[in-house]
N, C-alpha and C positions, 0 to 999 in steps of 0.2 A: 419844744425841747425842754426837759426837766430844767430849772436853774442849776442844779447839781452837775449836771453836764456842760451847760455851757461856760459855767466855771471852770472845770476842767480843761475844755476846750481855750479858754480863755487864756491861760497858764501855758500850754502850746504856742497858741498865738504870739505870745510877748516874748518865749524862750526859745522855740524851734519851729517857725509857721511852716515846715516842709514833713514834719512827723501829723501837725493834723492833716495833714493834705494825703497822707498816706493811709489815713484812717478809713475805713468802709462807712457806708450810711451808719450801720448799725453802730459801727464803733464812737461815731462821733454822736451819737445819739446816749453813750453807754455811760455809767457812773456808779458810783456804790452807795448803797441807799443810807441815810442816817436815821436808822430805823430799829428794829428791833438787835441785831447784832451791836448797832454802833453803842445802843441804850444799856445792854446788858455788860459788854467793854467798861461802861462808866460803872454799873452798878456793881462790878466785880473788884474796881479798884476803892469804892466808898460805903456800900452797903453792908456795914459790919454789924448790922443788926440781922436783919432777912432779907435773904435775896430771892424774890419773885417776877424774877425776869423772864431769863431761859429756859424752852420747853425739855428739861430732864428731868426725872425725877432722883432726888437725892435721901439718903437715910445714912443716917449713924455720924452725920458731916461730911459724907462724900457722895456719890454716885452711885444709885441703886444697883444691883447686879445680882446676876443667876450664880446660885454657886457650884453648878454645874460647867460654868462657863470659866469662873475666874479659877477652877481647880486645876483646869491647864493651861493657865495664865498666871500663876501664885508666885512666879519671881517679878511680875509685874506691880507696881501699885496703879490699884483701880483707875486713879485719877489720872494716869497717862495712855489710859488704855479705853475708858467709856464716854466721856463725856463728846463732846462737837471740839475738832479741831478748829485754830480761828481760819477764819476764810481765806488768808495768804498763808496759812502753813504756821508751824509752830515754831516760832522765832527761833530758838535752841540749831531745829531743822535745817532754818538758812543760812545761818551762820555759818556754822558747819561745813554746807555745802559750797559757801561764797569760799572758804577758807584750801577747801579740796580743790576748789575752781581755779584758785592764783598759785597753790601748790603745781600743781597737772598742766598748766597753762601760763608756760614764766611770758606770753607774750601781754597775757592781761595784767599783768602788772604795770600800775602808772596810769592805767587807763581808767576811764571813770565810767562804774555803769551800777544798773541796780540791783538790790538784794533780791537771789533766787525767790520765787513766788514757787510754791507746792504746786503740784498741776496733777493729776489721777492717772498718771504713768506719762509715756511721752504722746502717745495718740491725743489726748487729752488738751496738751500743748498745742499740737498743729490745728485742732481745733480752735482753740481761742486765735492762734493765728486767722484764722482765717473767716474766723468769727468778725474781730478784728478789724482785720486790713485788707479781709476781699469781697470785691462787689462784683455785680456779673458781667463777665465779659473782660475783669482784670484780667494780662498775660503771666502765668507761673512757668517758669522757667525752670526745664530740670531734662536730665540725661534722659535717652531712651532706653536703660536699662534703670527700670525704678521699682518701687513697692508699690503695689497695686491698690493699697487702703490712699496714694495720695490722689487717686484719682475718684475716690468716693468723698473723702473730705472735703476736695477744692475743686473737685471736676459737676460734680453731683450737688451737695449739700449747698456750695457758696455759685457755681455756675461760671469760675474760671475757667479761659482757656488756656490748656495747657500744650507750650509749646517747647519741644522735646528736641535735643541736638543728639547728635552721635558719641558716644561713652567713650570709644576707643577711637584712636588714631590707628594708620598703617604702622606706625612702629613701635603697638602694643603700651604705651602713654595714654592717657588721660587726653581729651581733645579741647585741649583749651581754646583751639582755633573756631571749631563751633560750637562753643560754649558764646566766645564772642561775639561771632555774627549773629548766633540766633538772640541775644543778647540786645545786638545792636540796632537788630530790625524791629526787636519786640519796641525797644526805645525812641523810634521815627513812628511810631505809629500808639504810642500810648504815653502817657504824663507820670505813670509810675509802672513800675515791675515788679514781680515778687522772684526772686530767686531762693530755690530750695537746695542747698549743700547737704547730701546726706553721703558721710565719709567714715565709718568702713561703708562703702557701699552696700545696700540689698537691691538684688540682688548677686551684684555681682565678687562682694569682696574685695573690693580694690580700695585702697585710698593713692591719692596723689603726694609724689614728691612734695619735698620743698619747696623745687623750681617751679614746678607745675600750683603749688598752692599761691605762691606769689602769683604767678600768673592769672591766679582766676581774680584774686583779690585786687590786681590790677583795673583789668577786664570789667570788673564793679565801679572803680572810681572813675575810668573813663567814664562810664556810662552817667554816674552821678553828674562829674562835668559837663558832660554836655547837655544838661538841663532836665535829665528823668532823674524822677523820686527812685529810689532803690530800697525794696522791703529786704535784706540780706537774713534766708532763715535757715541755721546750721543747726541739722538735723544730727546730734551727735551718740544713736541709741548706743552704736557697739563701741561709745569710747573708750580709748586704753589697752583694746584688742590688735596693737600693733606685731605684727609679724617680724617684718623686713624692710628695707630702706626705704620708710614713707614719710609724711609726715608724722610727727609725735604730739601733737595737738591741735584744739579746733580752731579753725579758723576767722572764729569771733574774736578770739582777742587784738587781731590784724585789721580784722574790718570797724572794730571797737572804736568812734571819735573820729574815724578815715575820712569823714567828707559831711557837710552840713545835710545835705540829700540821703545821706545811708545811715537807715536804722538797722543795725544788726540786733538778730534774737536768737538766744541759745534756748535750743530745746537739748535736754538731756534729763539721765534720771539713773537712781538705783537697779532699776529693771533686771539692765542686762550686765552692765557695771558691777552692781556687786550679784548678781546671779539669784534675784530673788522678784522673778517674774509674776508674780502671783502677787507681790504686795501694791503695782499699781502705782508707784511715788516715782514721780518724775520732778520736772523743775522748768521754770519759763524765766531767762533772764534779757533782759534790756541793756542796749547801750546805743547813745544816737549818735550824732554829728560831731558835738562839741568837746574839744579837746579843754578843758579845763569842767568842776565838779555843775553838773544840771538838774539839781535836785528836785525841779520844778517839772521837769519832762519826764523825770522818772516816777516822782509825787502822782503827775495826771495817768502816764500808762500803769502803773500799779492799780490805781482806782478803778481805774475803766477796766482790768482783768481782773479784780476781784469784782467787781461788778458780774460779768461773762458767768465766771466759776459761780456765785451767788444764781442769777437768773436760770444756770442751765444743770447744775449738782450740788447747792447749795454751798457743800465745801467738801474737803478729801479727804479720805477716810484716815483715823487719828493709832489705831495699833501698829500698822503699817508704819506710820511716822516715825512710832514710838520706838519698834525696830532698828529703822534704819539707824536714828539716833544712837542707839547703841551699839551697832556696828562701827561707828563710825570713832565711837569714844572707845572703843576695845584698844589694848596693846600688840592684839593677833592679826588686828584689820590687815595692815600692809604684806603682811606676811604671807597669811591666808593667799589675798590674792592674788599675791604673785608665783605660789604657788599653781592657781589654776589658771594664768595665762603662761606657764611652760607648761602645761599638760593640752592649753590649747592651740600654742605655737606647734603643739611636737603631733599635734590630729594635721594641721595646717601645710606644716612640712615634709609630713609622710604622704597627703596628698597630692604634694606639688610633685613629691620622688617617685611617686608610680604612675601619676600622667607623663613625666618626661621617661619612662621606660621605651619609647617604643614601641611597647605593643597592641597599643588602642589607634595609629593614626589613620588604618583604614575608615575606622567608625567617627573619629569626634579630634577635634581640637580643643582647645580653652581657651576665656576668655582670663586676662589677666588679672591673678589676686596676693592678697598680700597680707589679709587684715579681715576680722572680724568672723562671722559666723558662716560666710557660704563661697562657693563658689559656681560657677557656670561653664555645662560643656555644649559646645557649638557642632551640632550635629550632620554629618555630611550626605549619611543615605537616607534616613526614616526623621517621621512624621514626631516629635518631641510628645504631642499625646496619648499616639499609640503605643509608644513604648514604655511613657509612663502608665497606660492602663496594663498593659501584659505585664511589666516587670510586678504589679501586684499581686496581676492574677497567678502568673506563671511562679516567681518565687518569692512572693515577699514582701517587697523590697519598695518603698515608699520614697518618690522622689516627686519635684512640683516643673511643671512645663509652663514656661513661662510665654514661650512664642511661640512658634511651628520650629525650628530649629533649636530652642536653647531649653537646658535641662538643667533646674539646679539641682545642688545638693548642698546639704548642709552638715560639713562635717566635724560641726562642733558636736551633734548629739551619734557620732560615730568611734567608737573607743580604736586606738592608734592601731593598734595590735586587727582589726578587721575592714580595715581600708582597701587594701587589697582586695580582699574578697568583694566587697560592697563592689569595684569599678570591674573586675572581673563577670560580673552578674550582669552587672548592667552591659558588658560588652559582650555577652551572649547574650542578652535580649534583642542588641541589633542584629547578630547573624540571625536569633530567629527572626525576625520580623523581615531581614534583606532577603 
C-alpha cells in the first residue's frame, strides 16, 4: 500500500474506524498523489519568475487559445475558461454550492460535513461511490422501481448485489416497511450496506412525505445500531422539483452526524437543478457519524475522491464550472427558476388532471407522483414494449418501457397545453394493440 494511503487510512482509524471499514479494497488502497498537480499548486503560489510545471501552453500571460473559439466565448476571460480546473473543483464552485446546500436544506444547518467536491455530473458521483465503497458481493439497497444506469454502475462495473424492495404500499405511500426488512436482512447477513435514496424518484416521480422521510431515516439508524456499517447515498438529481406535499429536501441533512456507523453522501449537481444538462457539473458531498466538526474524516475522504477523479478523468471540465459559477452569482438566478418549476409544476398537474378524468381506466392505472421529471402508468391489458414499439411506429410518439407492465413518460419535456393529446394516443395504441 502506497504510504500516502495508509496515512489516509490512518486518520480514519484514529477519527471514525467504522468509515474505513466501509471503504472498498480499492478505496482503502486510494490517495492523491503529491506529484505533479500537488507541485504545480506550489509553483503557482511562489513561482513568480517562470512557471514550467503544468502541461498548457500559455502566450501573452495567460492561456493559449483559438480565436475562433474564444469569439463565442468573449464575455468570458480566457483564464476561467481554458486552463485544467483543480482536481476537487474550483474553490469559488464549492462554496457557492455549500452555501446553496444550507440555503435549500435548513436541516443541514449545525451539522458538520465537507466542502462539495465537483464530480462530471451526477453519474460521475455514483461512480466514485462506488468506486469507493463497493466491493463485490456488497448488498445495495434500493426500490424496485429504479434507473437502470444503477444497475450498470454497481451491478456490472463494481459486482454489487442489488437487492430491491417494493416502491409502493397498498395505500399508494412509499413502503417504508420493505424498505426495512429488506434493509434488515441485508444487515444479518453482511457487515455494511449501501443504501441508495433517489427522491424525486426515476422512474417513478414520487418523493416521500415527511413522515415517510423520517421513517426511512429511522430504518437507517436502527440498522447502524445493531451493528452494520450503513453507506447512506442520496441521490438528489431532480432536486427542488417539488410538486405537492412531499418532502422539501434531501435527506442528507437528517442522516448528517445520525450514528457513528452512517456515512451519508450527497450526490447532486447543476444538471437538472439549474437545467443545463449538457454542462456535466455535479457535486459529491460527505458527512459521517460524528456530531461535533471531523475534519480529519473529511481531510482523508476528500483525498481518496480526488485521488478516484485524478486516476479515472483526471479532473472536470473548467467552462462548465465557469458557468455555473455565474449562474449562481446572477441577481435573476432565483427568479429564473422559479419561474420554470411553475411551468413544471403546471406539465405535472395537468398530468395528474387528465389521468384522474376517468377515461383511461379500462387501459392503465398509475403509479404515484408528485415530483420531479416523470411519471409511470401501470398497464392492465398489453405488453409495455409492444405498445411502446407501435406507439412509434403508428404515431410518433416516444415513450420508455421500463417492465412488462409499466410505461413511463416524462412530462417535463411535454408542453402543458398537449398532455392531453400525448395520454389520448397512447390510449388508442392500447385499443389498437387489445
Amino acid at each position: 500500500m502506497n504510504p500516502l494511503a495508509a496515512e489516509l487510512n490512518a486518520m480514519l482509524t484514529e477519527y471514525n474506524p467504522h468509515v474505513l471499514e466501509m471503504l472498498s479494497g480499492l478505496g482503502k488502497n486510494m490517495y492523491f498523489p503529491k506529484g505533479i498537480l500537488t507541485q504545480s499548486a506550489e509553483a503557482k503560489e511562489k513561482a513568480h519568475k517562470f512557471n514550467a510545471t503544468i502541461g498548457i501552453a500559455t502566450e501573452n500571460g495567460g492561456p493559449m487559445f483559438l480565436g475562433c473559439i474564444q469569439d463565442r466565448l468573449s464575455a468570458f476571460d480566457p483564464k476561467d475558461i481554458y486552463p485544467y480546473a483543480p482536481p476537487a473543483g474550483k474553490p469559488e464552485l464549492r462554496s457557492l454550492w455549500r452555501e446553496k446546500q444550507l440555503r435549500e436544506n435548513p436541516s443541514q444547518a449545525g451539522k458538520h460535513f465537507s466542502n462539495p467536491i465537483v464530480t462530471n455530473a451526477l453519474t460521475h458521483g455514483l461512480s466514485i461511490v462506488a468506486d469507493l465503497f463497493v466491493d463485490k458481493g456488497d448488498h445495495l439497497v434500493l426500490p424496485d422501481m429504479l434507473w437502470g444506469n444503477y444497475n450498470l454502475t454497481f451491478g456490472v462495473c463494481s459486482g454489487a448485489e442489488i437487492k430491491k424492495h417494493e416502491t409502493f404500499n397498498e395505500a399508494g405511500g412509499y413502503n417504508v416497511e420493505a424498505f426495512r426488512r429488506t434493509l434488515r436482512k441485508s444487515a444479518e447477513e453482511k457487515k455494511k450496506v449501501i443504501v441508495l435514496l433517489n427522491f424525486p424518484n426515476n422512474p417513478s416521480g414520487y418523493t416521500p412525505t415527511v413522515a415517510e422521510g423520517d421513517a426511512i431515516v429511522e430504518a437507517i439508524r436502527e440498522t447502524a445500531e445493531s451493528g452494520c456499517n450503513v453507506v447512506a447515498v442520496t441521490d438528489d438529481a431532480y432536486f427542488g422539483l417539488f410538486y405537492e406535499d412531499t418532502l422539501k429536501e434531501s435527506l442528507f441533512g437528517k442522516l448528517a452526524n445520525l450514528h457513528p456507523r452512517i456515512l451519508a453522501i450527497k450526490l447532486d449537481g447543476a444538471t437538472k437543478e439549474e437545467f443545463v444538462w449538457g454542462f456535466r457539473t455535479g457535486f459529491i458531498t460527505f458527512a459521517d457519524g460524528n456530531s461535533h466538526e471531523n475534519s480529519p474524516v473529511m481531510t482523508a475522504l476528500e483525498k481518496k475522491t480526488m485521488g478516484i477523479i485524478r486516476a479515472r478523468i483526471s479532473n472536470c471540465p473548467h467552462p462548465s464550472q465557469t458557468f455555473v459559477i455565474e449562474a449562481l452569482r446572477s441577481p435573476d438566478f432565483l427568479r429564473q427558476k422559479e419561474e420554470k418549476l411553475h411551468t413544471m409544476k403546471g406539465r405535472a398537474l395537468k398530468t395528474k388532471e387528465v389521468l384522474n378524468s376517468g377515461n383511461y381506466l379500462k387501459a392503465w392505472d398509475y403509479y404515484p407522483f408528485n415530483s420531479g421529471y416523470f411519471m409511470c402508468l401501470r398497464l392492465k391489458t398489453v405488453d409495455a414494449e409492444k405498445l411502446r414499439i407501435h406507439l412509434l411506429d403508428r404515431y410518433g410518439v416516444g415513450t420508455i418501457s421500463t417492465t412488462k407492465t409499466d410505461l413511463r413518460i416524462a412530462f417535463s419535456c411535454i408542453a402543458e397545453s398537449d398532455i392531453q393529446e400525448l395520454f389520448d394516443i397512447i390510449y388508442r395504441g392500447v385499443q389498437d394493440i387489445s
